[in-house]
C-alpha positions in Angstrom: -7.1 -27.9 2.5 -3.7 -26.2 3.5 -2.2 -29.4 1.1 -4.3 -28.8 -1.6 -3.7 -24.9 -1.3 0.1 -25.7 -2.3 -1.3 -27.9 -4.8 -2.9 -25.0 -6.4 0.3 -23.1 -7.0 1.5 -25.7 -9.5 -0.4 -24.7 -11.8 1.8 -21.6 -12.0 4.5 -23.9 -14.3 1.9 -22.5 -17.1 3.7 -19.6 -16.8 6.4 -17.7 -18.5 9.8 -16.4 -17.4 7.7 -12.5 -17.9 5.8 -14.0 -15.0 8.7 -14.7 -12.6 10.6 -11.7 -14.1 7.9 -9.4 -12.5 7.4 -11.4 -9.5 11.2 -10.5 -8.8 10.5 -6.8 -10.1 7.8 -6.6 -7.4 9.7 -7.6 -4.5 13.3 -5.5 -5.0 10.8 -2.5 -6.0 8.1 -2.6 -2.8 11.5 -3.1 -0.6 12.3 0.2 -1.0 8.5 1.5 -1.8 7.6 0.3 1.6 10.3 1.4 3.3 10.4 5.0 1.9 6.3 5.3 2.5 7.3 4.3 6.3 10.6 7.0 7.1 8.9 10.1 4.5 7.9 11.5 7.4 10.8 11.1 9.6 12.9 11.9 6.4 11.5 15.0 6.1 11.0 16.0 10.0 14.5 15.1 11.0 16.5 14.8 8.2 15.2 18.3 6.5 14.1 20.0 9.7 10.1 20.5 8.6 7.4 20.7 11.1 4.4 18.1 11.4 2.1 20.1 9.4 5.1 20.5 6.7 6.0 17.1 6.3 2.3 15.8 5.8 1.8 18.5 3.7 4.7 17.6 1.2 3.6 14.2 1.5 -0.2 15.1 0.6 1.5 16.5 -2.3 3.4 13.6 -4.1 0.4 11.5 -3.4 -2.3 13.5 -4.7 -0.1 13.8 -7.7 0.1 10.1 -8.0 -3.7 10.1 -7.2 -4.2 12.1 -10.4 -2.1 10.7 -12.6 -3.1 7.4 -11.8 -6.1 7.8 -13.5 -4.1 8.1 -16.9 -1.0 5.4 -16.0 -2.9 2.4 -17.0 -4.0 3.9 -19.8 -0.1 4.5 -20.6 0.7 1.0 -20.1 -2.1 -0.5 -21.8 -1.4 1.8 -24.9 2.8 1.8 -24.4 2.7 -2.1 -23.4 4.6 -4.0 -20.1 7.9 -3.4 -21.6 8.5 -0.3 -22.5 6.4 1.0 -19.4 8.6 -0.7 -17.1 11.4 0.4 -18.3 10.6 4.3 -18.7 9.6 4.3 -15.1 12.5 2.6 -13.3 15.1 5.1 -15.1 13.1 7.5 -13.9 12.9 6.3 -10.3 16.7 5.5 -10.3 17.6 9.1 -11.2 14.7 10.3 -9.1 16.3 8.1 -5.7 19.6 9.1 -6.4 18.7 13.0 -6.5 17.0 12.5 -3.3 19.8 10.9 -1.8 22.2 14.2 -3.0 19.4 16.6 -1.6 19.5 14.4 1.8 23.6 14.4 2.3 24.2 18.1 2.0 22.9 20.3 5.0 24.1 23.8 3.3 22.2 22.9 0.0 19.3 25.6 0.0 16.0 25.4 0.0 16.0 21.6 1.0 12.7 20.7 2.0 11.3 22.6 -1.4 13.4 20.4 -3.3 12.5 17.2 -1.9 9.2 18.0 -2.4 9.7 18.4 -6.4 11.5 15.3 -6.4 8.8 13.7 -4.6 5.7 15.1 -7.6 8.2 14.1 -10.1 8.2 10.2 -9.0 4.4 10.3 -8.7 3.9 9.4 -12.6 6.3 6.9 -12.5 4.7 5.8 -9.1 1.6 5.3 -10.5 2.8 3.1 -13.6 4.6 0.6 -11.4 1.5 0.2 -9.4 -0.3 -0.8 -12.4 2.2 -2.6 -14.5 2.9 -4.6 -11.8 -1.1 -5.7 -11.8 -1.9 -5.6 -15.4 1.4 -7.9 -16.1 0.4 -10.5 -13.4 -3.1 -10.7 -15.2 -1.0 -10.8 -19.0 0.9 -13.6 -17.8 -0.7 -16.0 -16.5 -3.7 -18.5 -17.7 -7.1 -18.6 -16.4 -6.4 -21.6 -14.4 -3.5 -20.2 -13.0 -4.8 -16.7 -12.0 -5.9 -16.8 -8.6 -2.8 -18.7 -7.8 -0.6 -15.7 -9.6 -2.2 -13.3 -7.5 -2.0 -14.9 -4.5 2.1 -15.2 -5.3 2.2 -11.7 -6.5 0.8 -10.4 -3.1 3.0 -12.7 -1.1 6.1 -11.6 -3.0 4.2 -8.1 -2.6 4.3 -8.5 1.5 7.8 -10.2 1.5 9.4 -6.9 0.4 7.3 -5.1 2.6 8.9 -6.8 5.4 12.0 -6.6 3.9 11.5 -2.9 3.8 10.8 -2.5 7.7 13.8 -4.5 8.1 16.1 -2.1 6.5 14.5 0.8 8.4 15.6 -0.4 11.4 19.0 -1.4 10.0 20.0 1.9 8.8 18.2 3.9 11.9 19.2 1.3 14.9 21.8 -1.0 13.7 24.0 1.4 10.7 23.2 4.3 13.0 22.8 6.8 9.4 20.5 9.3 8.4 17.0 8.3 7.2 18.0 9.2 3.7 19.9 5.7 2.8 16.4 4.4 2.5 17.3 6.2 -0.7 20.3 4.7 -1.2 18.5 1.2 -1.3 16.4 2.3 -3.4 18.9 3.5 -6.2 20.5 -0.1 -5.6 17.0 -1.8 -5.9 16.3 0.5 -9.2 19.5 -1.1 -10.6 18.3 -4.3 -10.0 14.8 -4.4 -11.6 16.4 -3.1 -14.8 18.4 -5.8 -15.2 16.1 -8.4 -14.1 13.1 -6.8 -16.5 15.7 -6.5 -19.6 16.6 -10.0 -18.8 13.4 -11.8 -18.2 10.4 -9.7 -19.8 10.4 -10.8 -24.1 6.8 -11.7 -24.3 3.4 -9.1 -23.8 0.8 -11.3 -25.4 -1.9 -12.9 -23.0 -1.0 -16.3 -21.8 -2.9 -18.9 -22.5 -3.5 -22.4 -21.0 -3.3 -26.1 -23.1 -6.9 -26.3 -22.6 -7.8 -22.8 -23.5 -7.8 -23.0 -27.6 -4.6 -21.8 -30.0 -3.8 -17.8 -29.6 -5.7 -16.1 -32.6 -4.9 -12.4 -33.7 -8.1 -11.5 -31.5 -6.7 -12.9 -28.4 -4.1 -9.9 -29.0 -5.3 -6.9 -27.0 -5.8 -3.7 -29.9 -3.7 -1.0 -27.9 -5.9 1.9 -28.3 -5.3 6.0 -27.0 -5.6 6.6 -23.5 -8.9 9.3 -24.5 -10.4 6.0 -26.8 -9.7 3.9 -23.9 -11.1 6.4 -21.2 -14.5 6.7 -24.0 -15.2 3.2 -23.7 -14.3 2.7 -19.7 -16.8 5.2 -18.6 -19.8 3.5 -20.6 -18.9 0.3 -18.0 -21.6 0.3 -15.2 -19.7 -2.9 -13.2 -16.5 0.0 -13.0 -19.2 2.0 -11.0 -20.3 -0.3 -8.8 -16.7 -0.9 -7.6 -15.8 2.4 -7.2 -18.6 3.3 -4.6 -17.8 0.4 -3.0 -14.0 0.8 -2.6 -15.4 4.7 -1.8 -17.4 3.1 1.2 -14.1 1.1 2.7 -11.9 4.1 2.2 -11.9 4.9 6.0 -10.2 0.9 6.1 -8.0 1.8 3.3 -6.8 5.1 5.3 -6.1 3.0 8.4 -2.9 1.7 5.9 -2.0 5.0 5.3 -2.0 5.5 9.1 0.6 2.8 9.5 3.6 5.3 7.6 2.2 8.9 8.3 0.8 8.7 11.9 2.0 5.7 13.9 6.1 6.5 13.0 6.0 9.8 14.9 2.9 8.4 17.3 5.6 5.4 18.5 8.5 7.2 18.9 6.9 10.3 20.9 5.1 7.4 23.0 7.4 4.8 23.2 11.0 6.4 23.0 13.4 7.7 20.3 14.4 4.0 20.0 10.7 2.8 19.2 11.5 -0.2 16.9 9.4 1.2 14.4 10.7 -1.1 11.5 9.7 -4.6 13.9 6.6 -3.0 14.6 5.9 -2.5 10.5 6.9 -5.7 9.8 4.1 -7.2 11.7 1.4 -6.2 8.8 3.8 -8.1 6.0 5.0 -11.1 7.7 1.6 -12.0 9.1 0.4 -11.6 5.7 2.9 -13.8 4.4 1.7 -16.6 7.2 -1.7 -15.8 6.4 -2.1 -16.1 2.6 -0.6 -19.6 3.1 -2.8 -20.7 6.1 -6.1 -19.0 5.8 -6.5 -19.0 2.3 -7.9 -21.9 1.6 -10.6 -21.6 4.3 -11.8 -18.3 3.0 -11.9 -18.8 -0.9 -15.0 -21.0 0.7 -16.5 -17.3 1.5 -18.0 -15.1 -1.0 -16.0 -12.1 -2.3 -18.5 -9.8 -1.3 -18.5 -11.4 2.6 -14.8 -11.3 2.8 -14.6 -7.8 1.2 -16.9 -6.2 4.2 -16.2 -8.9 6.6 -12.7 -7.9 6.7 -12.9 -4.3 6.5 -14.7 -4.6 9.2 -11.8 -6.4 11.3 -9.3 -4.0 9.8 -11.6 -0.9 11.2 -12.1 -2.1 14.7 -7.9 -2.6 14.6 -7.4 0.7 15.4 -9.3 0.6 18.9 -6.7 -1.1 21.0 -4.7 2.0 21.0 -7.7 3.6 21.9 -7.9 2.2 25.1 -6.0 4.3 27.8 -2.2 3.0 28.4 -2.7 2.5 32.1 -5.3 -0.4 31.9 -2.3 -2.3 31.2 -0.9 -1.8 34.2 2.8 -1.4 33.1 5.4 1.3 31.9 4.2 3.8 29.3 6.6 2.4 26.8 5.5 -1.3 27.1 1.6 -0.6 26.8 2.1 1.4 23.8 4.1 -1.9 22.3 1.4 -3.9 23.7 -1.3 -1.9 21.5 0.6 -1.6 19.0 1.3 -5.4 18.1 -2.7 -5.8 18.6 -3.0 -3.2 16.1 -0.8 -4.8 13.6 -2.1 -8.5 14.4 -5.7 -7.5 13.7 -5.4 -5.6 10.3 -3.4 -7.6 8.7 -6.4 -10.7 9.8 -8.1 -8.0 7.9 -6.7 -7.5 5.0 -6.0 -10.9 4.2 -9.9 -11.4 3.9 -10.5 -8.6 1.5 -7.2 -6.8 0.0 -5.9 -10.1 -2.3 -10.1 -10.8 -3.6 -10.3 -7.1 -4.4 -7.2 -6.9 -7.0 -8.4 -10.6 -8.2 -12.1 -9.1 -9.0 -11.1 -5.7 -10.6 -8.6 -7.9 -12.9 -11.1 -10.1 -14.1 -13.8 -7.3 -14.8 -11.8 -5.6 -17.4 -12.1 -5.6 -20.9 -9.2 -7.4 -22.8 -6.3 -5.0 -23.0 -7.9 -2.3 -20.5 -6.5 -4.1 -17.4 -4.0 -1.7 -16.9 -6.8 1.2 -17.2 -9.0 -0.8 -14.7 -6.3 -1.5 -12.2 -5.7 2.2 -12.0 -9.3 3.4 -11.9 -9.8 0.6 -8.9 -6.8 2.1 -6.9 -8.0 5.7 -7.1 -9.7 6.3 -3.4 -6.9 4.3 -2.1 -4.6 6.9 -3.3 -7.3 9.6 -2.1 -6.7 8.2 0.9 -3.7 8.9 1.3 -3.7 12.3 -0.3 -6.4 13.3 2.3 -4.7 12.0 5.6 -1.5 12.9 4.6 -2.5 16.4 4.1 -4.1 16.3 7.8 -1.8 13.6 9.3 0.6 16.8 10.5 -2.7 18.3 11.7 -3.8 15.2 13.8 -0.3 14.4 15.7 0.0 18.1 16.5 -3.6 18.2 17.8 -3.2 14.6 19.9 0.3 13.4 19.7 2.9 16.5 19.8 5.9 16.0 20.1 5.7 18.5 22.9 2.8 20.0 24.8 2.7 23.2 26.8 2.4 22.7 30.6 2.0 25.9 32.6 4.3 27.3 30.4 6.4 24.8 29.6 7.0 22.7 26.9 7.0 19.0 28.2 7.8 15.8 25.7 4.4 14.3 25.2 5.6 10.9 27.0 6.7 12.9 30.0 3.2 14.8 30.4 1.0 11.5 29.8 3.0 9.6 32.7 2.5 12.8 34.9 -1.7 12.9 34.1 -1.2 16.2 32.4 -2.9 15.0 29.1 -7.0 14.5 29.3 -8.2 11.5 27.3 -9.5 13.3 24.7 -6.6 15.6 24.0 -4.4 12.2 24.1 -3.3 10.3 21.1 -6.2 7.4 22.0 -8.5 9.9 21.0 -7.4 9.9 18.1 -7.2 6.4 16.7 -11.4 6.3 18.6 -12.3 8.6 16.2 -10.2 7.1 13.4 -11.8 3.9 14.2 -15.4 4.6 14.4 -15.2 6.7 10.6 -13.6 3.6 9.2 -16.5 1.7 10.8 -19.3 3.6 9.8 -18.6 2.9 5.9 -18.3 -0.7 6.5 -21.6 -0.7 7.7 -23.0 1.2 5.1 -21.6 -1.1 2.3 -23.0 -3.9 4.2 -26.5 -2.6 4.2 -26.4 -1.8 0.5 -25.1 -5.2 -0.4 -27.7 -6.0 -3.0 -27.5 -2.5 -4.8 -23.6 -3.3 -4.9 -23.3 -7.0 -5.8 -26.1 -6.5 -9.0 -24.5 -7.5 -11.9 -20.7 -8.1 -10.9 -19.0 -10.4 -12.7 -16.5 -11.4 -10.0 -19.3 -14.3 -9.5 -18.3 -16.0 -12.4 -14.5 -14.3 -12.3 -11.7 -17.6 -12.5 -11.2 -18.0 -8.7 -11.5 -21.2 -6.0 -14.5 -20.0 -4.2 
C-alpha cells in the first residue's frame, strides 16, 4: 500500500510549473508564518515589554481581523485571479515584515507595543489571501486524477516549513542568541523569495485538465464574478452549511492548534526553564506530519471522510490530557516531566490531524462551484480563524489564572516552577487544570458531531469528490 501510495504521486507530472511554483510559494511563506504564530507572544512579552493579557489581546486583534476579512479574500482572489492576488499580498507582507522588524530594533521608538499591533491588523488582509490562494491554486492546477495527490504534496510542503519554522526559532533564540524579532527578518528574506519564484513560475490561471478529461472549452474557464454576486450565489448552497456546523462542532480541536503558539510557549518556558527548547518541541506536530502523510495515508483513504474527520478530532482532543496529569506521577525533575507531556502531547495531535486536517481541505475543494474555490476555501476556514480570535483574546487570561509567570506566596512573588516543586500550587490552580478543562470542551463537540452524523453527512458531495477512498 505504502508502494502504491508513491505510485499515486506520479500522476502529479500532469501538472504545470504554476503547480510547483506554488508548492515552493507555500513552503518559504509557512517558514516564517509558522514561526511568527509560535514567538508573537514572546515577541510581544519580552521584546515589547506587554503583560499576558496584553500580548493575547494584540494577538486576538490581528486574528479577528484576518477572521473577518477572510470571509471576503477568496472572493478577491477568485474575482482578481492567482496572479495578481499573489503578488499584491507578498509586497504587502514584505513591507509589512520589514516595518516590524524597524519597530522591534529600536527600544526608544514610542508607543511600541501600539504599533506592532497596527502592523499586525494591517497584515491580516493579506493574511487571509495567502491562506486561500494557496488552496484555490492547488485545486486550479492540478487534474482530477491528480488532486488528492496535490493536496497531499501541498500539506506536506505545508508541514515541511512548519518545521522549518520551529527550527529557526530556536536558532535565533538558543543558537544566534538575538531578539525574537529576526523571525521578522526571515520573513522579509522569505517575502523576497516567493516574489521571485511566483513571477518566475506562475503564467497560467485556467483549470488544468487531464488527457482523459475532454479539450478545454471557453466554459471550462471560471466567469470571474464580484465578490457581492459571488457571496449571492454562495449563500443559496445548503452543502456550505452543513460544513460549517460541522467544522463549528470541531472548533474546540481546531483551538487545541491555536494552543500550540499562544499557550504552550509561555506554559514551557515558566515550567520547564528559560531554555525550554520550544522550537524542538514545535517541530514535533510538522515532522510527524511529514512521516505520517507518507505512512498512514494509504491505510486511511480506506476510511470514510466523515470517520476520519470525527475519529481524529477525537484523538487530537484527548491530546491535551497528558499535561493534565500532575508532573510528579512521573517521578522525575519538574523540568523533565513537563518534556515528557509535552512530546505525548505533540505525538498524539499530530496522529490526529493527520486523519482529519488533509480530508477536510480535499472535501471543501471539491464542493465548490467552478471558479468559487477561493470563496469556499475561505468560508471553510472561518471558525478556524474564530478560534484563534477567541483563545487568543483569553489565552493572557488563562496563563495568568494557571500558569503565571509568578504567583504570590505569603507575600511573595515566587516563579511558578519554584512554587509547584515546593507544593504551593493546588491542582486546580496549576497549569494541568488547565489543559483538563481544555480537553474535555474539545471533547464534548466531537461527540456531538458524532451523534448527528446523519443530519451532517445528508447530501455531501465529498462521497463522490475525486479522492482514493
Amino acid at each position: 500500500m505504502i508502494v502504491a501510495y508513491f505510485r499515486d504521486f506520479g500522476v502529479l507530472k500532469e501538472t504545470r510549473r504554476e503547480y510547483w511554483g506554488i508548492q515552493i510559494v507555500n513552503f518559504l511563506d509557512c517558514t516564517f508564518y509558522f514561526a511568527m504564530l509560535t514567538i508573537a507572544s514572546l515577541f510581544l512579552s519580552h521584546d515589547l515589554g506587554m503583560s499576558d493579557q496584553n500580548a493575547g489581546r494584540t494577538i486576538a486583534l490581528f486574528t479577528s481581523s484576518t477572521t473577518i476579512l477572510l470571509t471576503v479574500s477568496g472572493m478577491f482572489c477568485d474575482w482578481l485571479g492567482i496572479r495578481q492576488s499573489l503578488r499584491l499580498s507578498m509586497w504587502a507582507m514584505l513591507l509589512l515584515r520589514g516595518a516590524m522588524v524597524a519597530v522591534g530594533l529600536m527600544p526608544a521608538l514610542p508607543h511600541r507595543g501600539l504599533l506592532a499591533a497596527v502592523l499586525l491588523v494591517l497584515m491580516a488582509p493579506f493574511m487571509a489571501a495567502i491562506q486561500t490562494i494557496f488552496q484555490a491554486s492547488t485545486q486550479r492546477y492540478t487534474t482530477k486524477r491528480s488532486r488528492s495527490a496535490g493536496f497531499n504534496l501541498w500539506y506536506l510542503f505545508m508541514n515541511i516549513g512548519a518545521a522549518a519554522g520551529g527550527y529557526s526559532i530556536d536558532f535565533v533564540r538558543l543558537v544566534l542568541r538575538v531578539p525574537n524579532v529576526h523571525i521578522f527578518t526571515m520573513g522579509v528574506g522569505t517575502a523576497v523569495l516567493c516574489l521571485l519564484f511566483s513571477e518566475l513560475m506562475l503564467r497560467n490561471e485556467e483549470q488544468l485538465h487531464g488527457p482523459d478529461e475532454g479539450p478545454v472549452t471557453p466554459g471550462d474557464t471560471p466567469v470571474r464574478k464580484k465578490p457581492l454576486e459571488i457571496m449571492r450565489d454562495v449563500i443559496h448552497e445548503p452543502a456550505l452549511f452543513r460544513l460549517l456546523v460541522l467544522i463549528a462542532l470541531i472548533l474546540g480541536v481546531r483551538a487545541v492548534y491555536t494552543y500550540l503558539y499562544l499557550l504552550m510557549p509561555k506554559y514551557w518556558e515558566r515550567t520547564i526553564g528559560p531554555d525550554a527548547a520550544i522550537g524542538a518541541l514545535n517541530m514535533i506536530n510538522p515532522i510527524g506530519i511529514v512521516i505520517g502523510l507518507i505512512l498512514f495515508i494509504p491505510l486511511a483513504n480506506k476510511f470514510k471522510v466523515f470517520n476520519m474527520l470525527v475519529f481524529g478530532s477525537m484523538v487530537s482532543a484527548i491530546s491535551l490530557l497528558p499535561m493534565a496529569v500532575p508532573w510528579r506521577i512521573f517521578g522525575t525533575g519538574i523540568a523533565h516531566a513537563h518534556y515528557i507531556m509535552a512530546i505525548l502531547c505533540m505525538v498524539i495531535v499530530t496522529i490526529g490531524e493527520v486523519l482529519w486536517s488533509p480530508k477536510l481541505y480535499e472535501y471543501t475543494a471539491a464542493i465548490a462551484p467552478k471558479g468559487q474555490e477561493g470563496t469556499y476555501l475561505g468560508l471553510s476556514m472561518i471558525p478556524w480563524f474564530l478560534a484563534k480570535t477567541v483563545v487568543s483574546w483569553f489565552s493572557g487570561d488563562m496563563l495568568s489564572y494557571w500558569s503565571p509567570e509568578k504567583i504570590a506566596v505569603n507575600g511573595t512573588e515566587v516563579p511558578l516552577q519554584q512554587a509547584m516543586i515546593a507544593n504551593q500550587v493546588d491542582y486546580w490552580h496549576s497549569p494541568a487544570a488547565m489543559w483538563l478543562w481544555l480537553g474535555l470542551f474539545a471533547l464534548a463537540g466531537c461527540i456531538i458531531a458524532a451523534l448527528l452524523r446523519n443530519w451532517l453527512t445528508q447530501g455531501a458531495h465529498w462521497k463522490t469528490a475525486p479522492s482514493h477512498e
